[in-house]
C-alpha positions in Angstrom: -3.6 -6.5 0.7 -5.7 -8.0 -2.1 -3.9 -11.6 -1.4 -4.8 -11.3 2.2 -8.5 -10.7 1.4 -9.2 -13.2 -0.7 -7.3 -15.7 1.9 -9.6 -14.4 4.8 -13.0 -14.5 2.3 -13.4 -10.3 3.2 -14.8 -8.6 0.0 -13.0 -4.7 0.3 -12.5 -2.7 -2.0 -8.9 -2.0 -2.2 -6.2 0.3 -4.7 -3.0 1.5 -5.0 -1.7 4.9 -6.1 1.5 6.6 -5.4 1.6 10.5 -4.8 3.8 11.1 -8.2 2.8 10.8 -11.5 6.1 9.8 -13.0 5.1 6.0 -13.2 1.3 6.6 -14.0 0.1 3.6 -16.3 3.5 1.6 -16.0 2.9 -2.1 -14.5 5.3 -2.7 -11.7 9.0 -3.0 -11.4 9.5 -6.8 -12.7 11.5 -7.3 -9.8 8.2 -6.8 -7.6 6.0 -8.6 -10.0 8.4 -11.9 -9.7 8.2 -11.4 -5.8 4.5 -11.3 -5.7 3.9 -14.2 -8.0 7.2 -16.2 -6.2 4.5 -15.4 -3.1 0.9 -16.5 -4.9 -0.3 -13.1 -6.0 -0.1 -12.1 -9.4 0.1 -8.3 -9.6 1.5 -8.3 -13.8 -2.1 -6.3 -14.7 -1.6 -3.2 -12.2 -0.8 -0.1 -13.2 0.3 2.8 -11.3 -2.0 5.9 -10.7 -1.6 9.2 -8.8 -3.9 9.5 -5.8 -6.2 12.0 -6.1 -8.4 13.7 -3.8 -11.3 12.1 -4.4 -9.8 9.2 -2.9 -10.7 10.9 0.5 -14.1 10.3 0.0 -13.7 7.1 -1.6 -11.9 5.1 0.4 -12.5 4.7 4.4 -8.3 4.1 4.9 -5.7 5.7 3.0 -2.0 4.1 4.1 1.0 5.6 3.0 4.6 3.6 3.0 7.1 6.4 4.5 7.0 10.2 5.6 7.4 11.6 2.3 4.1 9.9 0.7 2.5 10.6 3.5 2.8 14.2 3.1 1.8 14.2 0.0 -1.1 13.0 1.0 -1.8 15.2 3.6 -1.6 17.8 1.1 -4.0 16.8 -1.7 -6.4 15.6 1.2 -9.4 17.8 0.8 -11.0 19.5 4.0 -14.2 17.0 3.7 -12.2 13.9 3.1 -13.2 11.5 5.4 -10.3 8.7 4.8 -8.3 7.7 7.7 -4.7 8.9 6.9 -1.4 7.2 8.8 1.6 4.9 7.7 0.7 1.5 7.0 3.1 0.0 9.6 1.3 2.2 12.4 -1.0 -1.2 12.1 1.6 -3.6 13.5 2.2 -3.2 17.2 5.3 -1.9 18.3 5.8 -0.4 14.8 4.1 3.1 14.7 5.9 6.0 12.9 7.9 3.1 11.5 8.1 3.2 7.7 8.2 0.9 4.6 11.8 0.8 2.8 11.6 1.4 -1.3 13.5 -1.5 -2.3 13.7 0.1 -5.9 17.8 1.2 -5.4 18.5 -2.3 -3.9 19.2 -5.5 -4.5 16.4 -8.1 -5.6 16.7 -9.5 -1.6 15.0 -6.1 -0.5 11.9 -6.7 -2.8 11.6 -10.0 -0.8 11.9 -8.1 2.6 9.2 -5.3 1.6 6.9 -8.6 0.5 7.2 -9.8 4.3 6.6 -6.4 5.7 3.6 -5.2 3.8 2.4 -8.4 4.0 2.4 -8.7 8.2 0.9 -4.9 7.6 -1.7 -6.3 5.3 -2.8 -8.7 8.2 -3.0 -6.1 11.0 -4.9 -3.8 9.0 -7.7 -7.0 7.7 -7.7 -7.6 12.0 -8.3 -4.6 13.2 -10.7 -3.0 10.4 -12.9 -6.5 10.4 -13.7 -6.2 14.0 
């Protein structure tokens, strides 16, 4: 999302958390940091955090990746939270309810898919939240 900012000149503030907090202050898998950097965007200084609830009122969007995240979500959302909740892929046409594979438990190939797919995500989601 970051990359596709800076290539469109939009100044958002974006983040990533996941919904567990078994990877909290871990950088990403190396596997997804060579993908990213093989693609122009150097994600080596991340670290992971847990979403939180504040994140609600934070953020104006909140994305998740599959079901399961997005359940989570749901439940830590507080009742005032004003973040838009849904799966990131509900931004593409033709892909709503559709949802992001974890390429963690496959081959290096799958990190290389989930670059493509997030990325076509990233560009719906700049076009139809800059209009």
């Amino acid at each position: 999302m970051r990359a596709e900012l800076l290539r469109r000149g939009l100044d958002w503030e974006v983040d990533s958390a996941g919904t567990a907090a078994y990877h909290v202050g871990n950088p990403p898998d190396p596997r997804a940091i060579a993908c990213a950097a093989e693609n122009g965007a150097d994600i080596s200084g991340l670290r992971a955090r847990q979403a939180v609830s504040n994140d609600f009122h934070r953020f104006t969007h909140i994305f998740a990746l599959d079901d399961k995240n997005l359940a989570n979500l749901r439940a830590i959302r507080p009742g005032d939270g004003s973040a838009e909740l849904g799966l990131v892929l509900d931004m593409i046409e033709g892909r709503k309810g559709d949802t992001v594979a974890d390429p963690y438990y496959a081959g290096d190939d799958a990190f290389d898919f989930t670059w493509r797919v997030v990325t076509e995500a990233a560009s719906a989601i700049a076009d139809k939240l800059s209009r």
